[in-house]
N, C-alpha and C positions, 0 to 999 in steps of 0.2 A: 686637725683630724678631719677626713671628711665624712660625709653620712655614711658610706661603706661601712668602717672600720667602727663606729658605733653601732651600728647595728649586729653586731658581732654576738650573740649571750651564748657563753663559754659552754653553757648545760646543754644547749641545741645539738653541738658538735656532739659528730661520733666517736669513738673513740681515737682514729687515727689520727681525726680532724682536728681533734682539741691537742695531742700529743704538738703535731707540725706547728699549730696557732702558739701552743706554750716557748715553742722553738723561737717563732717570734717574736713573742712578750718576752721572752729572754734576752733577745738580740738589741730589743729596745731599750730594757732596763723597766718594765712594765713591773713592781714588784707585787701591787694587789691583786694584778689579772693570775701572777705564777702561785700566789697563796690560793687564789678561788679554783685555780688549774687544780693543784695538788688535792684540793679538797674533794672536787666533783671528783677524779681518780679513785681518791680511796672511797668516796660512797660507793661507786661502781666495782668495788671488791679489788682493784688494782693492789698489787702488793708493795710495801713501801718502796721495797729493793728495785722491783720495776718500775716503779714512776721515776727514781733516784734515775736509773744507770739511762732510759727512755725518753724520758720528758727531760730531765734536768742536764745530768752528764751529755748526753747527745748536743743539745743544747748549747753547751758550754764549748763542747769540743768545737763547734761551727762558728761561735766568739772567737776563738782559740786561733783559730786556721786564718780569719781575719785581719786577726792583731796581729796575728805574724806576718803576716801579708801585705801590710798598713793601710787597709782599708776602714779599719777601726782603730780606734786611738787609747790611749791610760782612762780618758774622766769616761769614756763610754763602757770600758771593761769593768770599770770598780762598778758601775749600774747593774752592769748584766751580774756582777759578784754579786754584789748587794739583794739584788731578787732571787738570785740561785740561794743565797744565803736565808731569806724569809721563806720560802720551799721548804730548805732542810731543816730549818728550828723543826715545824708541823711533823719531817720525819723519822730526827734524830731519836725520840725516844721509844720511835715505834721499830727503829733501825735493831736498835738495841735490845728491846723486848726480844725476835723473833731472827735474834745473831747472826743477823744479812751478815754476807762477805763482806769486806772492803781491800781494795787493791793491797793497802800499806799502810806502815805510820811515817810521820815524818815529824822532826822535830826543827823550828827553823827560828832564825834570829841574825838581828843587825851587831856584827864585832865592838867591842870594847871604842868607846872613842867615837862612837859611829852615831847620830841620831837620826839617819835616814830612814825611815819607812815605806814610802810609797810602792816602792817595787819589791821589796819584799811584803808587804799586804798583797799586793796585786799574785805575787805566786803565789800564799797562803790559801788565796780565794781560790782561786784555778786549781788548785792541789785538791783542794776540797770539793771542788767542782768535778773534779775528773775519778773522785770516789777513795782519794785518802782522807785516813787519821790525821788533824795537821795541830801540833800543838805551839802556838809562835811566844816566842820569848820577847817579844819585842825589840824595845833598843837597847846598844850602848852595854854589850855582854860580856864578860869576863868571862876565862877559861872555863872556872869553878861552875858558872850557871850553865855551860853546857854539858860539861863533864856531869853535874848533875843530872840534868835534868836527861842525859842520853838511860843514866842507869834508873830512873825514876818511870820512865814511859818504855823504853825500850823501842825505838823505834828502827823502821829500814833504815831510814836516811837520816843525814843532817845536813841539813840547808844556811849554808851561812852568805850574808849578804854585808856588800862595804861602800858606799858614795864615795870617797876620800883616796887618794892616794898612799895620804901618813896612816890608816888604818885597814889597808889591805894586807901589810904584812903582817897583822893580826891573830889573819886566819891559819897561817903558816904555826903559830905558835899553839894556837889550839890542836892540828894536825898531831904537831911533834907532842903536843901532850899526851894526846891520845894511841900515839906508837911506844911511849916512856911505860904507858900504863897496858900495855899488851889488849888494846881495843879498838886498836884503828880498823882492823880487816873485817869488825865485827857489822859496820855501818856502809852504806854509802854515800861518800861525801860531796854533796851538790854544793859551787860555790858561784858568787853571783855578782854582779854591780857593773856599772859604767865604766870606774877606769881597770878594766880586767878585763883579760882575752885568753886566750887558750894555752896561751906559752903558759901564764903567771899562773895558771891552773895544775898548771904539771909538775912545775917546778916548784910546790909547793905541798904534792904531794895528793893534791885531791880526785877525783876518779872523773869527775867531770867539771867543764865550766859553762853555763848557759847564760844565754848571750840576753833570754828575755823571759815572761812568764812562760811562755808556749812553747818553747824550747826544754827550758825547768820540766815539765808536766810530760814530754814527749821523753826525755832524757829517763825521768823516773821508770814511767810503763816499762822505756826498755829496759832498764837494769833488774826489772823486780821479774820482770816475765823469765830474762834468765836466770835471775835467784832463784826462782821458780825450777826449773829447767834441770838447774843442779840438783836439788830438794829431790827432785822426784828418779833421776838419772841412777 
């Protein structure tokens, strides 16, 4: 670090200033500087909604555009998650007080068989980052803990994720569960992992296949903004 960047006290900044600087305590995975960000904000009367979509989502989105990009890597993303994540704790309840919007909900989880997580944490965090509800089922899911849990949260989407080959056809089975029980059209179904492309996406039924987090996150926006679209048409 050189003297520059410690000389840095967060309070000094202006308003815009400290916004762009939190952009970069982001970009780094800075997670103390983005809790003392959030804090100096709301003393300054910032509303939680705007520091969220402002300082943090803005933020996130510029990670985003990166790791798609491959300028940025998985261990640097889960940092910048991890600090956007110490952010929202300070926000979440003030979110909830004063029933800011949020984009969606999403409900997401690793198939039956499956104990891969890292890429699906990695979109949980960005989902969240980009201003959804994200409730993760973890790993290794049964039909039943989705099927529950869609009727439990209600969410937009279902986000399912698979490392494996033998447990991609998985998702296929959860799909057709959900067309047997007349709830498929209810959701949008995001599906996800390394050995899957776009064909195994379709031919199994699901509305999209995202190829990485930041695809996942862009994918969403668009499909809720035309949920949206229709709602109001």
């Amino acid at each position: 670090m050189s003297d520059d960047e410690q000389d840095i006290v967060l309070s000094e900044l202006n308003d815009e200033e400290l916004v762009l600087q939190m952009h970069d305590d982001l970009y780094d995975g800075l997670k103390d500087e983005i809790v003392e960000g959030v804090e100096i904000l709301l003393e300054r009367g910032w509303t939680p909604y705007d520091i969220l979509t402002k300082a943090l989502v803005e933020g996130m989105r510029i990670v985003g555009i990166d790791f798609r990009d491959g300028i940025l890597f998985v261990p640097e993303v889960l940092l910048a998650a991890n600090s956007m994540k110490a952010g929202m704790a300070l926000l979440k309840p003030l979110l909830v007080e004063t029933g800011a919007p949020r984009l969606g909900r999403m409900v997401i989880g690793t198939v039956k068989g499956d104990i891969h997580d890292i890429g699906k944490n990695l979109v949980s965090m960005m989902m969240e980052g980009a201003g959804f509800e994200v409730t993760d089922l973890g790993i290794n899911n049964a039909v039943e803990a989705y099927i529950e849990a869609l009727a439990e949260h209600q969410p937009d989407i279902l986000g399912m994720s698979a490392l494996l080959t033998t447990t991609m056809p998985y998702m296929k089975v959860v799909i057709d569960t959900m067309k047997e029980q007349g709830i498929r059209d209810d959701y949008i179904v995001l599906v996800g992992g390394a050995p899957l492309n776009e064909e195994f996406g379709k031919a199994i039924g699901a509305d999209a296949y995202c190829r990485d987090a930041a695809v996942a996150v862009e994918t969403a926006k668009d499909f809720m903004s035309r949920k949206h679209n229709q709602l109001s048409a």
